[in-house]
C-alpha positions in Angstrom: -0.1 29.6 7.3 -3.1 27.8 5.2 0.3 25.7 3.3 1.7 24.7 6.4 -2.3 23.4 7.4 -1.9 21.7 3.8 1.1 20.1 4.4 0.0 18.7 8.2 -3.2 17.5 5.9 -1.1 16.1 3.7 1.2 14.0 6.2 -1.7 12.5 7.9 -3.0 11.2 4.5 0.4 9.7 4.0 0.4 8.2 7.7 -2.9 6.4 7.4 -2.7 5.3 4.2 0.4 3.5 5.5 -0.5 2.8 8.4 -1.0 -1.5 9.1 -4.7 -0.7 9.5 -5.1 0.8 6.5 -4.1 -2.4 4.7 -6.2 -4.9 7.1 -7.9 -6.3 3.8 -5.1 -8.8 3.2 -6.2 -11.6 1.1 -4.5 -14.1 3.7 -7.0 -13.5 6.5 -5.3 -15.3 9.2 -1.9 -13.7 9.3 -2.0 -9.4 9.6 0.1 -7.2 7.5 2.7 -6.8 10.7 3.3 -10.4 11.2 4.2 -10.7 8.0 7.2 -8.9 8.1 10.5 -8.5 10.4 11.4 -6.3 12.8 14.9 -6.9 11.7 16.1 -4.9 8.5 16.6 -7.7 5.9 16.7 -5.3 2.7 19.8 -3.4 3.7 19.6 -2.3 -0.1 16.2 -0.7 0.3 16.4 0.6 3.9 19.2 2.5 2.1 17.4 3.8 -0.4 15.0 5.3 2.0 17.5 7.3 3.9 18.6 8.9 0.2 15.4 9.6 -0.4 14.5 10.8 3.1 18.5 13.6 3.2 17.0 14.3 -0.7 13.4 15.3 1.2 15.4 16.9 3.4 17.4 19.1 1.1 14.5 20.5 0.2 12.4 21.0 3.7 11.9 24.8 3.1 9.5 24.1 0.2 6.5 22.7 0.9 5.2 21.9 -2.5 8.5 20.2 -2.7 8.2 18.2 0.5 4.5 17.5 -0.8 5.6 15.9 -4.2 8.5 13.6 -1.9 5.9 12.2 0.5 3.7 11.1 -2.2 6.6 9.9 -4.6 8.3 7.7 -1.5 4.5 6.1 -0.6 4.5 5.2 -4.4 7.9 3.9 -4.6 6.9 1.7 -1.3 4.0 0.0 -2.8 6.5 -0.4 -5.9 8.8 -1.9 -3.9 6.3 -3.9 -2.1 4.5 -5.8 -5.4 8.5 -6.1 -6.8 10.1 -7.2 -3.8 7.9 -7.8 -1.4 6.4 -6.7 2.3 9.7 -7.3 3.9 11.7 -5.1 1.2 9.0 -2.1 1.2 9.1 -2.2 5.2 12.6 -2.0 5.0 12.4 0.8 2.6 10.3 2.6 5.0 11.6 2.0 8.3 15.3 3.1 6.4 13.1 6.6 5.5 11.7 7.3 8.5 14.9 6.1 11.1 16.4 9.4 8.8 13.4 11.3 9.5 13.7 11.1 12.6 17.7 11.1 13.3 18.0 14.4 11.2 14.7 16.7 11.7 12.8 15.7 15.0 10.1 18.5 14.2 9.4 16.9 10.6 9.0 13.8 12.2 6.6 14.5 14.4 4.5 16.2 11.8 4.6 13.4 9.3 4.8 10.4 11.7 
């Protein structure tokens, strides 16, 4: 029970870290994180890559220390994206992970987002 509490912890970290409020210090002032990027998906390369990484979370839903590691390695891999690529590319990359999320484990989703 106390890992499962650790792993709720854990995902709410994750969702306000990358949440749009969380990154309201912008340098540009004027224009907020969200209206900086589309609600289309541009990066069809990147939403890609964060459905494989959501099915390889996935694989491995029954370990939480698994599941742990994931959340914190695609978060990374978004700000990478992000400072590579740019806002659009790391949105993208996280709208492709959780649209997975959600399709294939409702009750993951609802714990993480």
């Amino acid at each position: 029970m106390k890992s499962r509490v650790k792993t709720y912890i854990l995902a709410a970290i994750i969702t306000i870290t990358s949440s749009p409020l969380s990154q309201s210090c912008s340098c540009d002032s004027n224009v907020t994180p969200a209206a900086k990027t589309s609600t289309r998906i541009k990066d069809r390369e990147a939403y890609e890559l964060g459905a494989l990484h959501a099915s390889r979370l996935l694989e491995n839903a029954e370990n939480e220390d698994m599941v742990q590691d994931a959340l914190l390695d695609v978060r990374a891999r978004q700000t990478n994206i992000e400072s590579k690529l740019g806002r659009q590319s790391a949105s993208d990359y996280e709208r492709g992970f959780s649209d997975f999320i959600r399709q294939h484990c409702d009750s993951l989703a609802r714990i993480i987002f």
